[in-house]
C-alpha positions in Angstrom: 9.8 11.9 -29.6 11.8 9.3 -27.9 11.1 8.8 -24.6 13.8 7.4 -21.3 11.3 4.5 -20.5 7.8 3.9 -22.5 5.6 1.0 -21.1 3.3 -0.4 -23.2 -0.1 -2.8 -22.0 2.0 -4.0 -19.0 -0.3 -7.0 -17.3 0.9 -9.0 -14.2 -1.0 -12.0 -12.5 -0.5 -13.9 -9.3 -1.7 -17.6 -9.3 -1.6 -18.8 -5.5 -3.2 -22.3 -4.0 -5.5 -22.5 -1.4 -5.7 -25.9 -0.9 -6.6 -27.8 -4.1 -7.6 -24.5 -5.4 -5.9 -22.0 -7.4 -6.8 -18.2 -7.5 -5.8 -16.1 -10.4 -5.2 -12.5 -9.2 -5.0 -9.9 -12.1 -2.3 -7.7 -10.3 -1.4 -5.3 -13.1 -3.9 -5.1 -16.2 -3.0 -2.8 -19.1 -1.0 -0.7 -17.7 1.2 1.6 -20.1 2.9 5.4 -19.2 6.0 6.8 -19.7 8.9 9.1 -18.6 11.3 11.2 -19.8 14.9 12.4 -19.0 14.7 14.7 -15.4 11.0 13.7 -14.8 8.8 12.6 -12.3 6.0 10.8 -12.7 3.5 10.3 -9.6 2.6 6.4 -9.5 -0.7 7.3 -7.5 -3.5 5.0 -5.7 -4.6 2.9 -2.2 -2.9 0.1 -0.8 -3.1 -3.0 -3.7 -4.1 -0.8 -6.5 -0.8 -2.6 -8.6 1.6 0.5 -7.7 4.7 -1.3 -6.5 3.6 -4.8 -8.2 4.5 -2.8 -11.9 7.7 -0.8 -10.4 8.7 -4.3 -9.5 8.3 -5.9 -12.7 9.7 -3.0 -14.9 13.3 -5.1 -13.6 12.4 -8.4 -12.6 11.9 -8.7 -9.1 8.8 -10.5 -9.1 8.7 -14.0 -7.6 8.1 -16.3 -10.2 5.8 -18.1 -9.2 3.1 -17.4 -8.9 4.1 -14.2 -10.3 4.2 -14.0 -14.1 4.3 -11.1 -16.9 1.2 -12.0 -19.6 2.4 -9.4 -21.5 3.2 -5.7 -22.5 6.4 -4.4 -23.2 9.1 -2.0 -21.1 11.3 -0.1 -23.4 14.3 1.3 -21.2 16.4 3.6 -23.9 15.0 1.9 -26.7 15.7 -1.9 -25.3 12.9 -4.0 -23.9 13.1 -4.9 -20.1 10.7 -7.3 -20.4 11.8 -9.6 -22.8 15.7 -8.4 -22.1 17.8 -11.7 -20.7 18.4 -11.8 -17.1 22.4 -11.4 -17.1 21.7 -8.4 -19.5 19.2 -7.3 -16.8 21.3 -7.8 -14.1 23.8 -5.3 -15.2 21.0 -2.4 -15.9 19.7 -3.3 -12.5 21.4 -0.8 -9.7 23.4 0.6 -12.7 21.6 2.1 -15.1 18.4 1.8 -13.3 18.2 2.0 -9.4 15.3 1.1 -6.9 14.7 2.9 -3.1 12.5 0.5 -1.1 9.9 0.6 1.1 11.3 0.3 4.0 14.9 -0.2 4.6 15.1 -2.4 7.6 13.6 -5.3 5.5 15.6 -4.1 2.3 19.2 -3.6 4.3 21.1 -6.9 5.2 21.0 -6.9 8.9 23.9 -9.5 8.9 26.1 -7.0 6.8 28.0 -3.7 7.7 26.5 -0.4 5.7 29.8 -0.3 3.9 30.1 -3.7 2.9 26.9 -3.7 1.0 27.5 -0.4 -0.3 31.1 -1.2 -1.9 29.7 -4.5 -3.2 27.5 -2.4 -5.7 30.6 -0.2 -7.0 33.1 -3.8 -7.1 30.3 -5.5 -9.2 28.6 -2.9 -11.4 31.7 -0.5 -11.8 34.6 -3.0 -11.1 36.3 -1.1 -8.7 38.3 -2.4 -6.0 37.8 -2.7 -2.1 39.6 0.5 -0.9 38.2 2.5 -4.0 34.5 1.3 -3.6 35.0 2.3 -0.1 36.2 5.8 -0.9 32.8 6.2 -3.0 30.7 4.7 -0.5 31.7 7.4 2.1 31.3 10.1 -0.5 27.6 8.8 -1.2 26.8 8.6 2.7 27.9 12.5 2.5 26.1 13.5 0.0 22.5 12.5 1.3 23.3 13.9 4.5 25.0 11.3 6.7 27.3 12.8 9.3 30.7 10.7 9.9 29.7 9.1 6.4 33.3 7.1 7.2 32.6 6.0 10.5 29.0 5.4 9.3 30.5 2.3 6.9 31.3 0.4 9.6 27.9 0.4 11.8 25.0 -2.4 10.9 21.6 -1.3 9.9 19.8 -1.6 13.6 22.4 0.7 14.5 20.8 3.9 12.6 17.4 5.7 12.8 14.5 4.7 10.3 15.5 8.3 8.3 18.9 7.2 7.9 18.4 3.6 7.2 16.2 5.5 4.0 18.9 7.8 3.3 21.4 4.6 2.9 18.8 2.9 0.9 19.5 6.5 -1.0 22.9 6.4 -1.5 22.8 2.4 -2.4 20.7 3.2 -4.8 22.6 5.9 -6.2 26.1 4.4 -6.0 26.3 4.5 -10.2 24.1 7.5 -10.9 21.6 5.8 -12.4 19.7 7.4 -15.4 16.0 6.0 -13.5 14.8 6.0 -10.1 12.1 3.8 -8.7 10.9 5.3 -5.6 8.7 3.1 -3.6 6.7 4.6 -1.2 10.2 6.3 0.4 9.3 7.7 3.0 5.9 6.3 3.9 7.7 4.7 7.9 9.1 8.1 8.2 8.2 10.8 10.2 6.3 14.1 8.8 9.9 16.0 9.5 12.4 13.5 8.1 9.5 12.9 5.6 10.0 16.1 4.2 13.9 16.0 4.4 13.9 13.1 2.4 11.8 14.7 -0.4 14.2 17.5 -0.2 16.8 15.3 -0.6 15.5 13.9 -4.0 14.7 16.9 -5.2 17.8 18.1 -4.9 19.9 15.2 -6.0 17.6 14.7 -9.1 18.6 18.4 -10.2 22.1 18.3 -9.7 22.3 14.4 -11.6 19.5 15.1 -14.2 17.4 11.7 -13.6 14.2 10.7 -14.0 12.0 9.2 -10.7 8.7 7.1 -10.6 7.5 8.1 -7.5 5.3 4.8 -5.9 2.7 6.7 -3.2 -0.1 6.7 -1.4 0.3 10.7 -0.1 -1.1 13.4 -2.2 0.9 15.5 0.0 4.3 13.7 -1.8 3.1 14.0 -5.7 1.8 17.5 -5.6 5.5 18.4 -4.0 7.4 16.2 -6.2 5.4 15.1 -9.5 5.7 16.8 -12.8 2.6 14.5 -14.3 0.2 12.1 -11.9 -0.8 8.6 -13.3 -3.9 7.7 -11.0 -4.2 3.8 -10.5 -7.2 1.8 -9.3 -7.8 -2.2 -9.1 -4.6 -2.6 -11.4 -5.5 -0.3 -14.1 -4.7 3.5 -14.8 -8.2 5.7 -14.4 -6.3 9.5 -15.1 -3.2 10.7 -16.0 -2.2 14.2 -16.7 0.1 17.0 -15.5 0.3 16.9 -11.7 -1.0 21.0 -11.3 -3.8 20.5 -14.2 -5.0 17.1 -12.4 -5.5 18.7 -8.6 -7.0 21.5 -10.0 -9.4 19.8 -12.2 -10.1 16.2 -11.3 -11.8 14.6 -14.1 -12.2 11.0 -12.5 -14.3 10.3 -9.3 -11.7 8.0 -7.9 -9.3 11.2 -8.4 -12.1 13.3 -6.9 -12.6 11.1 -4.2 -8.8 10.9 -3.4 -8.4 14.6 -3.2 -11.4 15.0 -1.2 -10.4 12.8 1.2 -7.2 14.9 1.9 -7.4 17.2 4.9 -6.8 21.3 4.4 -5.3 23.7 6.3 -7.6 26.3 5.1 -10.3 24.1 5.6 -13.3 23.8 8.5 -11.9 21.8 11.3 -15.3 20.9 12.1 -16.5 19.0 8.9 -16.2 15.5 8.5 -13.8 14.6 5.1 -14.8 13.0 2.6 -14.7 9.5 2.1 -15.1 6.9 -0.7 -17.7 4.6 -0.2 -17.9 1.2 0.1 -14.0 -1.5 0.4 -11.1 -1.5 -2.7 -12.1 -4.4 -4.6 -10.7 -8.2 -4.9 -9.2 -8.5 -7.9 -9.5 -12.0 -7.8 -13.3 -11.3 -8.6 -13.2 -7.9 -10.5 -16.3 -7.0 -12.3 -16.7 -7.4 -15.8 -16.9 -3.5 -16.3 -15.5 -0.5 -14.7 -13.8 -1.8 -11.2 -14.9 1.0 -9.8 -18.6 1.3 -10.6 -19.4 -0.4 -7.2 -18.0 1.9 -5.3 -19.1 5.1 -7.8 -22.0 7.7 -7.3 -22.6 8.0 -10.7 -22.3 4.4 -12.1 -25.5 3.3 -14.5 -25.6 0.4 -16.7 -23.1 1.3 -19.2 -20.5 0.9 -16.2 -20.7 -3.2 -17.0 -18.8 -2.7 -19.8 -15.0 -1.5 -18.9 -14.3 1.7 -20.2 -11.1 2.7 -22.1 -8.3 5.1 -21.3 -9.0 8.1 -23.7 -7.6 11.4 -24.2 -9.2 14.2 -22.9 -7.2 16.9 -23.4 -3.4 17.4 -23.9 -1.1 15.1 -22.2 -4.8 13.8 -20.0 -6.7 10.8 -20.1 -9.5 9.4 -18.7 -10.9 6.1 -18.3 -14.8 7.0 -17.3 -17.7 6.6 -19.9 -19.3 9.8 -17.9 -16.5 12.0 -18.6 -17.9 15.4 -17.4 -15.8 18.1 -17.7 -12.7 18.5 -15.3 -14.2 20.1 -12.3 -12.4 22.8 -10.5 -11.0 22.4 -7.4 -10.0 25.1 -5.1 -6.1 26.3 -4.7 -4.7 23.9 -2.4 
């Protein structure tokens, strides 16, 4: 079966001075996943787990230096990203494939009008003209939700609310109807209200244009809502993938487990203490030889110092654990 986008062994460093000295920081190691037509994946795992470092790489926005790509490959529709030539890139990037930031204050030219660097994506990428790439800049502010979306072109971004700076991050990004979505942490400055209007918002618009979304989070909360299948990162790796419904109920891995535990309930006891992973996310300057996670694990032993592999557990699951116990059950959340 031929899948919309199929990475393969992606690996990413970072070699920064400090002085005379030059650390080597294994960003992304091995990394490989893919996605099909109308899906979601869930790109899931803590703060410098490698999340948005490989979203970033899959179209060449990583500084170079100190960033570099050691290998793997990135087939997009059959052609390879990675090894693609920049002005061929250039034209998939915000056309065929489209990328919502983290946060759009940083991402959104203060110095430049809303409209002005919206119509700049349809005069470049779908050669239209001034008053035509205005007309379907309006009609993208509209359809996520922007009132006035013709009054709207004219204001500058400091002039709009954190939710709709994301919603014209939105409609920048969706100014070709791009086949891919990268979703970085969208609406992680946002909040819980507009949070969940956003979502909403994807949802929908994914429906009604038929694309596919990698979905970069930290939130549970987000994937369980929005994921068909979870991909579970830690220290630059993948440790479980699998259906998003099959993975919550029956976490295989005890960084998964740990994760989910860690997630308050509503039908929960309001007066016990969650649970918390021990011990700090690793550097990955100075990863262990083995299993990253086996300092932080209750049940490491010595066959931890050797890494384990990603293996199949089941269909469409995998596991990277040498004590792969059988998934355990987790309550209906």
């Amino acid at each position: 079966m031929s899948h919309l986008l199929e990475v393969e062994d992606l690996s990413v460093r970072f070699e920064t001075r400090r002085g005379k000295k030059v650390q080597s920081v294994q960003a992304v190691g091995g990394l490989s996943f893919h996605l099909d037509e109308g899906e979601t994946l869930g790109l899931v795992g803590e703060s410098g787990s490698g999340k948005t470092v490989s979203s970033l790489s899959l179209i060449g926005l990583i500084p170079s230096p100190p960033g570099r790509i050691e290998r793997g490959r990135a087939l997009f529709q059959g052609e390879d990203l990675l090894a693609m030539a920049p002005s061929r890139l250039r034209r998939l990037r915000g056309n065929s494939i489209a990328m919502v930031f983290q946060d759009p204050m940083t991402s959104l030219n203060p110095l430049l009008t809303i409209g002005r660097q919206l119509t700049e994506v349809a005069e470049i990428h779908l050669r239209m003209g001034r008053r035509e790439a205005r007309r379907l800049a309006a009609e993208r502010l509209g359809e996520v939700g922007i009132p006035s979306p013709e009054a709207r072109l004219d204001a500058y971004p400091h002039e709009l609310s954190g939710g709709m700076r994301q919603r014209v991050g939105i409609a920048m990004a969706l100014m070709c109807r791009p086949k891919l979505l990268l979703a970085d942490e969208p609406t992680t400055a946002l909040d819980v209200t507009i949070q969940a209007q956003i979502l909403e918002l994807l949802r929908d618009l994914q429906e009604r244009m038929g694309m596919a979304i990698v979905l970069v989070t930290h939130d549970l909360g987000v994937v369980a809502g929005m994921a068909d299948r979870i991909a579970v990162m830690y220290a630059g790796s993948l440790v479980e993938t699998g259906p998003t419904e099959a993975v919550f109920r029956s976490p295989a891995h005890p960084y998964t487990r740990g994760l989910l535990g860690s997630v308050p309930r509503l039908d929960g006891d309001p007066n016990r203490a969650l649970d918390a992973i021990e011990g700090q996310p690793p550097d990955l300057a100075h990863l262990p030889g083995g299993c990253a996670f086996a300092p932080r694990c209750p049940g490491a032993d010595a066959e931890c110092a050797a890494r384990p592999p990603l293996d199949a557990i089941g269909e469409d699951r995998a596991l990277a654990c040498f004590h792969a116990l059988a998934p355990r059950e987790e309550p209906t959340r």
